[in-house]
C-alpha positions in Angstrom: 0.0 0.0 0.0 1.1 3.8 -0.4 0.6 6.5 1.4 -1.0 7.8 -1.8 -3.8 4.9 -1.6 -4.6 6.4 2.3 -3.3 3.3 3.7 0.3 4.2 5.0 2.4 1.4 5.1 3.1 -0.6 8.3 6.6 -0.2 9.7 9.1 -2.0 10.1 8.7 -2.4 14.1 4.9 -3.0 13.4 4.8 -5.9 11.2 6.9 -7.3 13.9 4.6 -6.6 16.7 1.5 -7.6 14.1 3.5 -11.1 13.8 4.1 -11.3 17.1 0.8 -10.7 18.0 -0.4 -13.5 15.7 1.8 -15.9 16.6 0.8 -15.2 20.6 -2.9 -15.7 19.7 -1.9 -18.8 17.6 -0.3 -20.6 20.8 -3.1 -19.3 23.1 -5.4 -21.4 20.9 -3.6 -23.9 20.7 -2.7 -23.9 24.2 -6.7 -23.7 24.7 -6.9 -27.2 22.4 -4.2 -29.2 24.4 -5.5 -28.0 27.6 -9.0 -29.2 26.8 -7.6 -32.2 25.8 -5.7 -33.0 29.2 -9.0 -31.9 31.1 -11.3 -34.9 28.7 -8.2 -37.4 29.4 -7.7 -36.5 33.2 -12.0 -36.6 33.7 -11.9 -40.4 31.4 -8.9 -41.7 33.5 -10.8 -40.9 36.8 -13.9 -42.2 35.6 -12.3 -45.5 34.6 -10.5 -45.7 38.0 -13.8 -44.8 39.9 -15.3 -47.5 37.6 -12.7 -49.8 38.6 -12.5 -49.1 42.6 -16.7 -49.7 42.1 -16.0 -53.7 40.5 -13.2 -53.8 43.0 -16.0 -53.7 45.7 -18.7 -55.1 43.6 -20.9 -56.7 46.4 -23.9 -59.2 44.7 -26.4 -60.9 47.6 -28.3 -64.0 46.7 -31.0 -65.6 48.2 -31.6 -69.1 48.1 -34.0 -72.1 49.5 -32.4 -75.2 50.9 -34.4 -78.0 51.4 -33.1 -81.6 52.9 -35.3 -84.4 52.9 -33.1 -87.2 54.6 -36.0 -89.1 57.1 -36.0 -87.6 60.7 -33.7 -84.5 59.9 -36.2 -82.8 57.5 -35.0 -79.0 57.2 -35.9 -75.8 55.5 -33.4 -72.4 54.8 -33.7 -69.7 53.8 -29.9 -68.7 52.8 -29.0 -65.2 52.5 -25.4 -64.9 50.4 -22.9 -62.8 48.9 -21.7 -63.4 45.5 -19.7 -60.4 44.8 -16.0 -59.5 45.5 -16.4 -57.1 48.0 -18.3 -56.7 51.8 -22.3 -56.0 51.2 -23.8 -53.6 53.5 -27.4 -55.0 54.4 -29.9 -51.7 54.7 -32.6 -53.1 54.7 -34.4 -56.9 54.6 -38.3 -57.7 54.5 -39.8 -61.0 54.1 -43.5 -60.2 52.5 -46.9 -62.9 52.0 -49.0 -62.1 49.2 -47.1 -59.0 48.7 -47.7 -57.8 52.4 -45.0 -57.4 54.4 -45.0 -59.3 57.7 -43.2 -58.5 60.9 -41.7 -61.7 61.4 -40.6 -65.3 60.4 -43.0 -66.0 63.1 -45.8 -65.1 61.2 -45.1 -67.4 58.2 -44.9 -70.4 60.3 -47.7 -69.7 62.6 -50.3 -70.5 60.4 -49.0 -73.8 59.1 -49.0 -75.1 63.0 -51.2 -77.4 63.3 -51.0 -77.6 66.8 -50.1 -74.5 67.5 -46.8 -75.5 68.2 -43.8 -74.6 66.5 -40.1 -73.6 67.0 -37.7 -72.1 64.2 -34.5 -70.5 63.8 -33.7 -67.0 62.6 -30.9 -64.8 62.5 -31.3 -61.1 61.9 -30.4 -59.9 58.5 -31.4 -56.1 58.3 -28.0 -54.2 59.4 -25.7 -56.6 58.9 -22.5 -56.7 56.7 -21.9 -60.1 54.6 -18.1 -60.9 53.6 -17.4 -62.4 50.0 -18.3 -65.9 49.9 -20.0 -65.4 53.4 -23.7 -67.2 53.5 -26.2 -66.8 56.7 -29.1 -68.4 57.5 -31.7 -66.0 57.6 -34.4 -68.7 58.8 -35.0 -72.5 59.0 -37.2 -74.8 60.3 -36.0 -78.6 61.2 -38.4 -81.3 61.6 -36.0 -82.7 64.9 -37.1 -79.2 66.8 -40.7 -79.0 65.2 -42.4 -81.6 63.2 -42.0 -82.8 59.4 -45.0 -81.7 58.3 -44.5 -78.5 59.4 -41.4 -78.4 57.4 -43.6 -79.7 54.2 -45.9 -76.6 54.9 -43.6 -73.9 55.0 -41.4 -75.8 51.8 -44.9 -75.8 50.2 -45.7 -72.1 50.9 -42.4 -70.2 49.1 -42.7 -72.9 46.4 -46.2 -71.2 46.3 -44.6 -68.0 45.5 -47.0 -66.1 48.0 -43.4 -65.8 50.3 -40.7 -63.0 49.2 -37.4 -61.3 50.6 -36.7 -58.0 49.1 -33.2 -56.9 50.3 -31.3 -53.5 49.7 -27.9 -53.5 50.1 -25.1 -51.3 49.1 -21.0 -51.3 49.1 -18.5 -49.3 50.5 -18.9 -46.6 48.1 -22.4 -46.4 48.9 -23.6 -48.2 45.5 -26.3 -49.7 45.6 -28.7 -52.5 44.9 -31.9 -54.0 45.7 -32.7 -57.5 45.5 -36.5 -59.0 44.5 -35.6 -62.5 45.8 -39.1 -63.6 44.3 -38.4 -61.7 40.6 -34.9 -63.0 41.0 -33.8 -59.5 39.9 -31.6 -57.1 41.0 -31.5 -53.4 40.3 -29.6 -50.3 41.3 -31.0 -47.2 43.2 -29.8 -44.2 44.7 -29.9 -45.0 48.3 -31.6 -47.6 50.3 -34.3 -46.3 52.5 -34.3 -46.5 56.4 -36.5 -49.8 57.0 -39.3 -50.1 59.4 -38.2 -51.9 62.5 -41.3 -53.9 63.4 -41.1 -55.4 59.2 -37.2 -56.0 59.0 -36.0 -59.0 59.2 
């Protein structure tokens, strides 16, 4: 350009400063690009190690009927396990009839008493924390306490599928799950909810 065009040349110490100026906004951008970069890389990396630490602790409760039949020594269980590879926290546990829940193993076996008579074995499963590989007996009724055909009824009632456990559990990192034992599914959910004391089991 000339000076005769109204465009006076640049000078010397200004194409400089223009090139300068360029280049500056050239690695800011740049810098922009690699920094955004680092920031998706750092946020995948930590998800894939919180993803990791979470199978790492992965807890997975089962529950399962055992029934032996050998003549004298009938016996019933109700086994509650863990599956996973790391500790299960139990929040909550609730054995339910006909989609009611109940507020105790009692009341599943006092209506099959013929006699009125009964006796059965419980252990408390609502607050309690189950190793890997660790199994409890939530209930069981045997036929040298009680009678075999008591052991029959209840065997015959959550064969029925009027009788189900629905446990929520979670893991150390609070994940967690809750367990239809009658659906045979599990399913995860934000939190497990407080249960009610007189229905926990």
């Amino acid at each position: 350009m000339t000076q005769a065009e109204g465009h006076p040349e640049l000078t010397r110490a200004e194409r400089i400063f223009v090139r300068i100026s360029i280049l500056q906004t050239i690695l800011a951008v740049a810098g922009m690009f690699t920094g955004g970069v680092a920031l998706f890389a750092a946020l995948n990396e930590a998800d894939a190690v919180r993803k990791q630490q979470m199978a790492a602790v992965w807890p997975h409760i089962v529950i399962r009927d055992i029934n032996y039949g050998i003549a004298g020594e009938e016996r019933f269980e109700v086994v509650v396990g863990n599956r996973g590879i790391g500790p299960a926290r139990i929040m909550s546990a609730t054995a339910l009839i006909d989609g009611e829940p109940i507020d105790s193993w009692a009341d599943i076996v006092r209506p099959l008493a013929e006699d009125g008579n009964f006796r059965f074995s419980n252990v408390r499963v609502s607050g309690s924390v189950l190793s890997p590989a660790e199994d409890v007996i939530a209930f069981a009724v045997d036929a040298k306490y009680t009678s075999k055909q008591l052991v029959d009824a209840v065997q015959e009632l959550t064969q029925s599928r009027r009788v189900n456990v629905v446990i929520c559990y979670c893991s150390v990192f609070d994940d967690c799950f809750r367990l239809d034992g009658l659906a045979e599914t599990t399913v995860a959910v934000d939190m497990c909810s407080a249960p009610k004391r007189r229905t926990s089991i």
